[in-house]
ZABAPA-63710 format. One record per residue (C-alpha): residue in three letters; residue number from 1; x, y, z negated. Coordinates in steps of 0.001 Angstrom, whole numbers, padded with zeros to 6 digits. Example, Ala and Ser with C-alpha at 12.3 -4.5 7.8 and 13.67 -1.06 7.14 Angstrom:
<atoms>
<atom "Ala", 1, <012300, -004500, -007800>>
<atom "Ser", 2, <013670, -001060, -007140>>
</atoms>
This chain:
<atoms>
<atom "Unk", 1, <232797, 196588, -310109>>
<atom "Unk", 2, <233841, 197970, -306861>>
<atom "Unk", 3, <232907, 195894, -303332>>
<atom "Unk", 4, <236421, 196754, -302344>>
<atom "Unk", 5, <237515, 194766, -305349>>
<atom "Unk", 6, <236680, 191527, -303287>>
<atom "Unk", 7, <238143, 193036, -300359>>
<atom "Unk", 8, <240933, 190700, -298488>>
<atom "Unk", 9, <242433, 190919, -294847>>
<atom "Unk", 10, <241873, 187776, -292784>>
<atom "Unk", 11, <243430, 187014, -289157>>
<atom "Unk", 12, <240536, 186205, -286411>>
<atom "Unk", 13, <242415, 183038, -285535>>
<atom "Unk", 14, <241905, 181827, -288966>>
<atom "Unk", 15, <237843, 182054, -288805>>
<atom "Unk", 16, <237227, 178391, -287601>>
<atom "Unk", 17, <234852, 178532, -284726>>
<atom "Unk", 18, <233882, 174482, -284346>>
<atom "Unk", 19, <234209, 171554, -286880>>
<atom "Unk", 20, <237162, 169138, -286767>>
<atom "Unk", 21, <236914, 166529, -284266>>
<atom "Unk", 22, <235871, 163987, -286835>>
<atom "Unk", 23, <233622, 164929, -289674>>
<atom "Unk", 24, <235724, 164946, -292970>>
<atom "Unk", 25, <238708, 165438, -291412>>
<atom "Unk", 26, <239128, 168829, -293353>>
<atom "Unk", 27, <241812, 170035, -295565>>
<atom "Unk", 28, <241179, 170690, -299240>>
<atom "Unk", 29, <243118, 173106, -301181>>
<atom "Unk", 30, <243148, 172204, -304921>>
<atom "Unk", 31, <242525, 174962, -307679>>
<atom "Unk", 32, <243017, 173281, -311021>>
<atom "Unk", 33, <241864, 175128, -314112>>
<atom "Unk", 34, <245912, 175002, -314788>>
<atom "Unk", 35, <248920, 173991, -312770>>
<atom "Unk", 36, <249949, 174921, -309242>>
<atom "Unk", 37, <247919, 174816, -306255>>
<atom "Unk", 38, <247804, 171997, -303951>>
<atom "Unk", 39, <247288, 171132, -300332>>
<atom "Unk", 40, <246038, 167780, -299639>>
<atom "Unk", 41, <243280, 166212, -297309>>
<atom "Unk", 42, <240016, 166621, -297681>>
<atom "Unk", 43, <239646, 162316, -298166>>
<atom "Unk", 44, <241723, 162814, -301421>>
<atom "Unk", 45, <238940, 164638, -303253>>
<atom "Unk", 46, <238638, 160963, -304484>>
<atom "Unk", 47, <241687, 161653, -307235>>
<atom "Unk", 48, <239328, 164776, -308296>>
<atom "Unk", 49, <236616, 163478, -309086>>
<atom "Unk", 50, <236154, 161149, -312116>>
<atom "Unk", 51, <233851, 158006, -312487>>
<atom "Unk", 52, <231743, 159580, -315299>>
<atom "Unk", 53, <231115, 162854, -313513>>
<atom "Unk", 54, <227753, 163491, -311675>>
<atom "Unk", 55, <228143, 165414, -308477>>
<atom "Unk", 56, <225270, 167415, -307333>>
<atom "Unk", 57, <224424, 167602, -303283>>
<atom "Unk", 58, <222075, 170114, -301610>>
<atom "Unk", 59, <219836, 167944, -299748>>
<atom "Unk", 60, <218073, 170843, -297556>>
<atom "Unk", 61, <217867, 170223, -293667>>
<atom "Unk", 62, <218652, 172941, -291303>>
<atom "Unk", 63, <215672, 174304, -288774>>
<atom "Unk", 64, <215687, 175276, -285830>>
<atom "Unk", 65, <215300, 178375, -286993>>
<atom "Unk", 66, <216678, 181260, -284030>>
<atom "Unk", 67, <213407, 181794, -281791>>
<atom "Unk", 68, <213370, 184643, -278750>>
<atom "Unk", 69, <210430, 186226, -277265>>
<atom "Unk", 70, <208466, 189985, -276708>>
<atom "Unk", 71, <206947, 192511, -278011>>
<atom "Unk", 72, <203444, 193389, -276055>>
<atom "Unk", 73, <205482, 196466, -274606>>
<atom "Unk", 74, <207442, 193673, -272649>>
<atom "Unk", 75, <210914, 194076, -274938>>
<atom "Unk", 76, <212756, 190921, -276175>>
<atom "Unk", 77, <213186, 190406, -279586>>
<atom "Unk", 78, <215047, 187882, -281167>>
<atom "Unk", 79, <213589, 186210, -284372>>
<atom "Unk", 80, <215381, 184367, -287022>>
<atom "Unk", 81, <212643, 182697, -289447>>
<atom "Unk", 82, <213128, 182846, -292827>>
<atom "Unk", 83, <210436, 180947, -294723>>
<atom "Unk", 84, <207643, 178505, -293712>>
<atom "Unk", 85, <204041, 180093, -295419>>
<atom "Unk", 86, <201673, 178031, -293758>>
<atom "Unk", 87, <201181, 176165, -290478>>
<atom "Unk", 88, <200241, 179788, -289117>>
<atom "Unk", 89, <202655, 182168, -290996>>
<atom "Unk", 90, <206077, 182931, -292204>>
<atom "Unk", 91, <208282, 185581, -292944>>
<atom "Unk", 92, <211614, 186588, -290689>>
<atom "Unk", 93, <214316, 188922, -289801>>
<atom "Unk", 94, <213408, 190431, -285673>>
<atom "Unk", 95, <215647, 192119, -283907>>
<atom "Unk", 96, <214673, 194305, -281506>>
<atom "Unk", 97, <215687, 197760, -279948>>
<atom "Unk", 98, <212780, 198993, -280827>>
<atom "Unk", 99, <211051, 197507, -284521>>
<atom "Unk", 100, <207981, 196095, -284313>>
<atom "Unk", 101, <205098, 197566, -286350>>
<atom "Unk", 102, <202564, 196420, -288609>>
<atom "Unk", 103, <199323, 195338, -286268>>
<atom "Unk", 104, <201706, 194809, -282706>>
<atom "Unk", 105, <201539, 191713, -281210>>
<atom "Unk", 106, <204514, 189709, -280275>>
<atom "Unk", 107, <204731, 186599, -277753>>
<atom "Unk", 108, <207371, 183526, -278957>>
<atom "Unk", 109, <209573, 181811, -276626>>
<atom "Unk", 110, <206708, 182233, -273921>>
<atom "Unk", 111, <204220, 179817, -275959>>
<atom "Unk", 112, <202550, 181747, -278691>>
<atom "Unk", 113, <201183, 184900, -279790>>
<atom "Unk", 114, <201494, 186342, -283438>>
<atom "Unk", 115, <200488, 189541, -285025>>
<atom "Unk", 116, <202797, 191114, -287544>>
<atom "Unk", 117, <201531, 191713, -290622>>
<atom "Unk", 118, <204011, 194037, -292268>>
<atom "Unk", 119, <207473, 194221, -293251>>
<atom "Unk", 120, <209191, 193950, -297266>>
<atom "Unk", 121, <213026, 194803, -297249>>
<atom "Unk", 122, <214186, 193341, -294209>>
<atom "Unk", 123, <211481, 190113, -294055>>
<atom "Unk", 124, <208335, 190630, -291387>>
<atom "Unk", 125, <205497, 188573, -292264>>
<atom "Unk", 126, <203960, 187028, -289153>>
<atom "Unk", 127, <200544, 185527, -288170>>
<atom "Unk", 128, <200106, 183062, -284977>>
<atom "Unk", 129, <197005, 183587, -283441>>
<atom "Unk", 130, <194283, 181120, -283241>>
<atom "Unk", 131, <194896, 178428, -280721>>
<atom "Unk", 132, <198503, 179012, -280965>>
<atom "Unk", 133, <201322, 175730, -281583>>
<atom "Unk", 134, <201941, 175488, -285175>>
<atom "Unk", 135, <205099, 176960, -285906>>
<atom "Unk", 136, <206380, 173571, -286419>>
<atom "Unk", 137, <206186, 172496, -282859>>
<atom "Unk", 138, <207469, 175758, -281763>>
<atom "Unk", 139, <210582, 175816, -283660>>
<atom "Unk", 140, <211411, 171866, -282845>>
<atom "Unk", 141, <210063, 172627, -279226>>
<atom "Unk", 142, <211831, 176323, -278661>>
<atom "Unk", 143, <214244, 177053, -281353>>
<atom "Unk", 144, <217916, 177210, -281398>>
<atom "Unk", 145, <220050, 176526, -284352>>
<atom "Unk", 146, <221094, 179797, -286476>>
<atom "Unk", 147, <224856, 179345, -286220>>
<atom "Unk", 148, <226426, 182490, -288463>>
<atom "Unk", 149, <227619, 185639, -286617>>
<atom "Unk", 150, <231252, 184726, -287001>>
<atom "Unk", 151, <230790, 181689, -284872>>
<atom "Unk", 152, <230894, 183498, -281504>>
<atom "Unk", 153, <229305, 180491, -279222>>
<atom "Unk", 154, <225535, 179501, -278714>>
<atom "Unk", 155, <224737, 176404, -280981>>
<atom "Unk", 156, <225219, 172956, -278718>>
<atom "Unk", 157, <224770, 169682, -279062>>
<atom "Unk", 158, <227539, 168998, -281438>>
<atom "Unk", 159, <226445, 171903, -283504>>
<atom "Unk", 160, <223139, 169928, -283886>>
<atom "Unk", 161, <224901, 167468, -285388>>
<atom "Unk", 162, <227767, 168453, -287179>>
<atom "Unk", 163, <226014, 171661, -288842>>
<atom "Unk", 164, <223802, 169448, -290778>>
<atom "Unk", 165, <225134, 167365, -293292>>
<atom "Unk", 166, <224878, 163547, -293404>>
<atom "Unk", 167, <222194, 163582, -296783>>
<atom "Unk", 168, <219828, 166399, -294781>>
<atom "Unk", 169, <216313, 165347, -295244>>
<atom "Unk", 170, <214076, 168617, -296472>>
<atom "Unk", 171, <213701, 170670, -293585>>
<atom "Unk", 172, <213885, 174766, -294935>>
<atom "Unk", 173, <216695, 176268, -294258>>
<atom "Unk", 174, <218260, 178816, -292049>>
<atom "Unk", 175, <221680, 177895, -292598>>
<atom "Unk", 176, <223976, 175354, -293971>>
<atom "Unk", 177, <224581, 174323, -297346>>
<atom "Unk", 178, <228933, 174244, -295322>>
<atom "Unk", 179, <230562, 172374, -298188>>
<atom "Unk", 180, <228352, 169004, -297742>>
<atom "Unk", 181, <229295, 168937, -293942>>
<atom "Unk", 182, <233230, 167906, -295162>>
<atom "Unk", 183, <231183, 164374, -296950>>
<atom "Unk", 184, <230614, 161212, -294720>>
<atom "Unk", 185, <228475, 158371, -295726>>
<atom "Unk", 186, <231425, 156069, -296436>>
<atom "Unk", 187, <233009, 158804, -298552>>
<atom "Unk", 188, <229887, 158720, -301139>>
<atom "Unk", 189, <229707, 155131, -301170>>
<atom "Unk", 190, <233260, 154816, -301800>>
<atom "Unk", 191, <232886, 157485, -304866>>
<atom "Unk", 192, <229518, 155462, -306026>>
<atom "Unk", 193, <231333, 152326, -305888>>
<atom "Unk", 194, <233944, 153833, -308305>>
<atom "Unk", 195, <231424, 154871, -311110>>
<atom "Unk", 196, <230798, 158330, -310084>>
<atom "Unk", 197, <226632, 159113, -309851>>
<atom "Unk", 198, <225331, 160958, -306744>>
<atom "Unk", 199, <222164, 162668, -307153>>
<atom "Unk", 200, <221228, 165899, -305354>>
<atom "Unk", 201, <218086, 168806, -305376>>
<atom "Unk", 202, <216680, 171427, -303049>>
<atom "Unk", 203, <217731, 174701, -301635>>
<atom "Unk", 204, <216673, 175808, -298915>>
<atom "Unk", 205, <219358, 178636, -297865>>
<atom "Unk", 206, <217546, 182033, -296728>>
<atom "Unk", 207, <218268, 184307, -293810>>
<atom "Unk", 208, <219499, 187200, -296353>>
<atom "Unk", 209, <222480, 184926, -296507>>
<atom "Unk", 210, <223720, 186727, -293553>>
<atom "Unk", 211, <223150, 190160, -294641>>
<atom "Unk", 212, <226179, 192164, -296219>>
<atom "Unk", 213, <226673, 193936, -299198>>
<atom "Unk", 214, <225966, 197611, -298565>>
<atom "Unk", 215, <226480, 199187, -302148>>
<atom "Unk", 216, <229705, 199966, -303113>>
<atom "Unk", 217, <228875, 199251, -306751>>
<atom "Unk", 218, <228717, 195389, -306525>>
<atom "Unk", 219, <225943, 196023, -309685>>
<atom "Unk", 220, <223211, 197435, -307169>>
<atom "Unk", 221, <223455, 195069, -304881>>
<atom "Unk", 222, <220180, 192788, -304600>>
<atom "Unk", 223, <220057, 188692, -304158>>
<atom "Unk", 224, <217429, 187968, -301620>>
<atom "Unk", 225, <215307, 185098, -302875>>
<atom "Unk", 226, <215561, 181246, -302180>>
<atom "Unk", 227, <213341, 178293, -303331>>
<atom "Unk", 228, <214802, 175482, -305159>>
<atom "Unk", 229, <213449, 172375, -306843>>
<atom "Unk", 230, <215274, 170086, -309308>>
<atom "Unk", 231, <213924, 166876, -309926>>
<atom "Unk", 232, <212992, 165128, -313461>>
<atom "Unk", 233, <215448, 162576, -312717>>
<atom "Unk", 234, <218151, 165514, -311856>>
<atom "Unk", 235, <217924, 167163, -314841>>
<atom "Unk", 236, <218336, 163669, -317311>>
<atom "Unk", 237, <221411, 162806, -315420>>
<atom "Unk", 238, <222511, 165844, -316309>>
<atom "Unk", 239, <221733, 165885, -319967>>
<atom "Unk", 240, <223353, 162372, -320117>>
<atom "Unk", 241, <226415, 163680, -318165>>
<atom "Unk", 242, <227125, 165787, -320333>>
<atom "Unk", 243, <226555, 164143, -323677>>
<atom "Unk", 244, <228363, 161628, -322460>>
<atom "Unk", 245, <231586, 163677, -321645>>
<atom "Unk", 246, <231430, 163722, -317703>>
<atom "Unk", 247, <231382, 166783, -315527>>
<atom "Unk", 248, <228539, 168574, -313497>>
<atom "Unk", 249, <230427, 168802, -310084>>
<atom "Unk", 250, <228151, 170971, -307647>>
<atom "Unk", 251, <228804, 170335, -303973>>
<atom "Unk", 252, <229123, 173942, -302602>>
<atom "Unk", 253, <227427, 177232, -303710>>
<atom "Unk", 254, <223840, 176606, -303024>>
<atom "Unk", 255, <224306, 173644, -305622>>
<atom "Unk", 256, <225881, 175420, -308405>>
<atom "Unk", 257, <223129, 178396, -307512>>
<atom "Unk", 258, <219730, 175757, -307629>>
<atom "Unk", 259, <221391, 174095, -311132>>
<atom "Unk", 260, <222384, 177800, -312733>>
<atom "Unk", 261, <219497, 179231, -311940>>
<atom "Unk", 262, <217649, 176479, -313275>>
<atom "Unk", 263, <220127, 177142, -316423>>
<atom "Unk", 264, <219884, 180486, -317110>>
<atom "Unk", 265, <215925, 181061, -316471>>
<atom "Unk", 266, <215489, 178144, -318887>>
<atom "Unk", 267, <218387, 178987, -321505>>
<atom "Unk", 268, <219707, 175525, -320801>>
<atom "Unk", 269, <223298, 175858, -321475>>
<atom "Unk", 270, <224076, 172457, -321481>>
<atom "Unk", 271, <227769, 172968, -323314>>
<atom "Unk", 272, <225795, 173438, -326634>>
<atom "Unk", 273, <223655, 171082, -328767>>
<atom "Unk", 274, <220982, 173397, -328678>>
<atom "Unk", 275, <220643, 174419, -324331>>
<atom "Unk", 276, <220819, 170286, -324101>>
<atom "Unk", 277, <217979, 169772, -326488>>
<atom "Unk", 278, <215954, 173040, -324606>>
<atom "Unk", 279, <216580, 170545, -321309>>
<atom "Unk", 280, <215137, 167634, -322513>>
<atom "Unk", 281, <211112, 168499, -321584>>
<atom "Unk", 282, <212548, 169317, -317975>>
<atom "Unk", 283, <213837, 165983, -317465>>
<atom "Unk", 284, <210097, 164519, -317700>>
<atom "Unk", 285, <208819, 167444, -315313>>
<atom "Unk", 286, <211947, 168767, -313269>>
<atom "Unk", 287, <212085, 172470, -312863>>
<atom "Unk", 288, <211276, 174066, -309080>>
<atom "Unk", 289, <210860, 178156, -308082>>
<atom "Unk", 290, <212405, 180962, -306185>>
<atom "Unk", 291, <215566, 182516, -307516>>
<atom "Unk", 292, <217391, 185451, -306984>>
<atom "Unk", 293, <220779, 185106, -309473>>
<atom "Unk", 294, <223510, 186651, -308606>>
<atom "Unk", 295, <226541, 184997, -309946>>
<atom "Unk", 296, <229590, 187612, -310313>>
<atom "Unk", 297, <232753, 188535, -312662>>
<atom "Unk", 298, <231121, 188169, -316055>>
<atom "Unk", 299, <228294, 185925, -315543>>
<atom "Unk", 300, <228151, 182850, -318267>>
<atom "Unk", 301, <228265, 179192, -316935>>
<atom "Unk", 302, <225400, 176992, -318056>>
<atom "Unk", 303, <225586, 173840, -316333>>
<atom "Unk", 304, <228274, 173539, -313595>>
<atom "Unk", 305, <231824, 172808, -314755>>
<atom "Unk", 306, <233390, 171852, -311145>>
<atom "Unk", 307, <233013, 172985, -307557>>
<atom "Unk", 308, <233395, 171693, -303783>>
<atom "Unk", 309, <233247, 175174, -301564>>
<atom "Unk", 310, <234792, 176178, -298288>>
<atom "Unk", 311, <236373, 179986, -297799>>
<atom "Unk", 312, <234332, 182988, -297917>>
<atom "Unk", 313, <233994, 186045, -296230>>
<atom "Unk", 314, <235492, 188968, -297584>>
<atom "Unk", 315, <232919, 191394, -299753>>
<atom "Unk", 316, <230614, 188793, -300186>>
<atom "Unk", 317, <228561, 188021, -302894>>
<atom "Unk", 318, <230257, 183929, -302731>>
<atom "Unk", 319, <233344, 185240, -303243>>
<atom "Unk", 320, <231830, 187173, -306076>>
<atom "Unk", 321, <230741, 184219, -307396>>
<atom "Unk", 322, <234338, 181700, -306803>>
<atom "Unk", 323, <235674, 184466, -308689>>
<atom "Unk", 324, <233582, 184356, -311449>>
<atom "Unk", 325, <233898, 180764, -311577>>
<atom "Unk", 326, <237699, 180109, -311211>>
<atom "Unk", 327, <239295, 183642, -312346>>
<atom "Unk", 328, <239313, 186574, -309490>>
<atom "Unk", 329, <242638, 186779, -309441>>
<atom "Unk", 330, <243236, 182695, -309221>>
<atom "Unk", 331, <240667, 182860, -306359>>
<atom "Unk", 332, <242735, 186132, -304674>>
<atom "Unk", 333, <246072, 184277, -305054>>
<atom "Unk", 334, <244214, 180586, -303582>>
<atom "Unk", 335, <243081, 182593, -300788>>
<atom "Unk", 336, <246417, 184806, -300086>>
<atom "Unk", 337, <247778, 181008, -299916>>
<atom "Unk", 338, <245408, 179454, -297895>>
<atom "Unk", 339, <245951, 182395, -295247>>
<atom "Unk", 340, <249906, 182030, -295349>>
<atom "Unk", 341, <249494, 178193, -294839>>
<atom "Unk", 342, <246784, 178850, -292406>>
<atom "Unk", 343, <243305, 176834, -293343>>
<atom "Unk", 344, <240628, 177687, -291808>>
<atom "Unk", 345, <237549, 179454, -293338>>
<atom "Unk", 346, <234034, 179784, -293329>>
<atom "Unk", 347, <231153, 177358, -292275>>
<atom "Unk", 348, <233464, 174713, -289832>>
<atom "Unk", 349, <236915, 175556, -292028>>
<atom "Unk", 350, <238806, 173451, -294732>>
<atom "Unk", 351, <237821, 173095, -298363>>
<atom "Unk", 352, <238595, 173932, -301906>>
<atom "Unk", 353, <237852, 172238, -305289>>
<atom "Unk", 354, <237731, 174733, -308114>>
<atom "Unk", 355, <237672, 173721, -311790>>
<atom "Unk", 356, <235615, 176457, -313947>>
<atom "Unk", 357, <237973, 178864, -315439>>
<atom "Unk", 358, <238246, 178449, -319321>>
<atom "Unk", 359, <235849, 180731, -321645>>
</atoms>
C-alpha cells in the first residue's frame, strides 16, 4: 500500500483548534456496518450502544509533559518527555538547532541539570544529576501540556482541563486518548444505569504519536512503542461479553490498540471457541507490556467489534487503522461527508461511531 492511498484534502478552518464550550457537546457522525450515514449529536451515542455491550475506556492521565531549557553551550531546547524510567531518567524527543550529544549536559526549565545518555530512533535517554528535583516535581512544577502541532495556541487553563478526560487517573501520557474527552460523568452513569458495563485499561499514548509517516510504502513504516496493561477483571468481562452475545465497544484508538494488541500477541480471537478458551488464564492474571501493532488494510480483528473515534489526519497510521476497521473506502466516503457538512476534526473536533466492517 501506497501512503498516498490515505491521502485526503482538508480545509484549515475545519481543524478544530479548542473544545466546544461544554464538554460533550460534540457531533457524532454514524458509520453503520450497513445503511446510510448519519449526523446526530454526540448525546445520542445512547441509541448505539446496547445494554449487553461492554465499552472499553483508556484511563491514562495526560502529563505535563512539554519542558524548555539549554544546552551547556547556552541554546534552548525544547523537550517533550516521552516515558518515565525512574525518578532520575526518561526518554524524550529535544528539539534544538543544534542536537545534543551523548555526554552534553543540558539545564531544564532553569531547575535541573541532566546528562544525556544517548539517543535510539528519535528518543534521548536522559539522566538528572544528583541533587536535582525528581522529574516528577519538575514536570508538575515547570511543564506545559503537549497540545498537538495542529493546535496553533500555547496550552491554557481550559486546555488543562478539557484535554484530559473525566476517567483520567494513571498519569503517562504525552497526549490524549481525544475520543474519551466527548464522555461526561452523567453520560456513563446514564449508559450504566441502562445495562451497559464500563470498564477501562491503560495506555499511556507516546510522543511518536506525533511523528509522520515518512515511507511511501505504508509496509515500512515503524509503530513506535507504548505500554499498556489490561486488568484480570478486563479481560473476564470480555470473555463473558462475548459469550454472552454483547459487543466489545473500544472508546477511541488507543482502546482498540491496548485490547488488539493484547489479542493478537496472545492469539485471543475472542470470535472463536478456541481464542475465548486461550483468554481464560488472562482473566486470573490480566495481560500488561509494550506494543508496537500497527493496525492497517488487512489486519484481522480479535477482540473489538465497535468504535468511538474522532477524525484523523490525513497519511496517518489512525486512518490506516479506521480503514481497516470500517472498509477504506466507507471511511473515505464518511470523511468526504463530514468535510462537505463541515465537522470538525482532530483532538477538540466531533465524533464518529464505526461498526467493524464484515469479514
Amino acid at each position: 500500500m501506497k501512503l498516498s492511498e490515505f491521502d485526503f484534502d482538508l480545509p484549515d478552518n475545519l481543524i478544530a483548534q479548542h473544545p466546544p464550550e461544554v464538554r460533550g457537546a460534540s457531533r457524532l457522525l454514524v458509520c453503520p456496518a450497513q445503511g446510510d450515514l448519519q449526523d446526530q449529536a454526540f448525546a445520542d451515542i445512547r441509541q448505539w450502544i446496547r445494554p449487553n455491550d461492554l465499552l472499553v475506556l483508556n484511563n491514562t492521565k495526560v502529563l505535563k509533559a512539554r519542558l524548555f531549557g539549554e544546552k551547556a553551550s547556552g541554546g534552548k531546547i525544547e523537550v517533550m518527555l516521552e516515558r518515565i524510567l525512574d525518578d532520575r531518567r526518561f526518554t524524550a524527543m529535544i528539539r534544538a538547532s543544534k542536537a545534543p550529544k551523548p555526554g552534553g549536559e543540558i539545564v531544564l526549565a532553569g531547575v535541573a541539570t541532566a546528562t544525556v545518555l544517548g539517543k535510539h530512533d528519535m528518543m534521548y535517554e536522559v539522566q538528572l544529576a544528583e541533587g536535582s528535583p525528581s522529574i516528577d516535581h519538575i514536570l508538575d512544577a515547570h511543564g506545559t501540556l503537549p497540545l498537538p502541532p495542529y493546535i496553533t495556541h500555547d496550552a491554557d487553563q481550559t486546555d488543562e482541563d478539557r484535554y484530559q478526560t473525566v476517567f483520567a487517573k494513571e498519569p503517562g501520557a504525552v497526549a490524549a486518548p481525544t475520543a474519551g474527552l466527548h464522555f461526561t460523568d452523567a453520560l456513563l452513569d446514564d449508559l450504566k444505569a441502562h445495562g451497559t458495563r464500563v470498564m477501562d485499561l491503560t495506555l499511556h499514548v507516546g510522543a511518536g504519536t506525533f511523528l509522520p509517516v515518512k515511507t511511501d510504502n505504508v509496509d515500512e513504516h515503524v509503530m513506535h512503542r507504548e505500554r499498556y496493561s489490561l486488568s484480570a477483571a478486563l479481560i473476564a468481562e470480555l470473555v463473558r461479553t462475548k459469550q454472552a452475545g454483547g459487543r466489545v465497544v473500544a472508546v477511541g484508538t488507543t482502546s482498540l490498540r491496548a485490547l488488539e494488541a493484547w489479542g493478537t500477541e496472545t492469539a485471543c480471537n475472542l470470535s472463536t471457541v478456541d481464542g475465548l478458551r486461550k483468554a481464560m488464564p488472562y482473566a486470573e492474571t490480566g495481560h500488561a507490556g509494550d506494543t508496537d501493532i500497527f493496525i492497517k488494510p488487512g489486519y484481522t480483528f480479535h477482540v473489538v467489534d465497535c468504535l468511538i473515534t474522532n477524525f484523523h489526519l490525513p497519511k496517518s497510521t489512525l486512518l490506516m487503522l479506521v480503514s481497516a476497521f470500517a472498509g477504506k473506502d466507507r471511511i473515505f466516503a464518511a470523511y468526504a461527508h463530514a468535510v462537505a457538512q463541515q465537522y470538525r476534526f482532530f483532538s477538540y473536533g466531533d465524533a464518529m461511531w464505526l461498526e467493524r466492517a464484515a469479514g
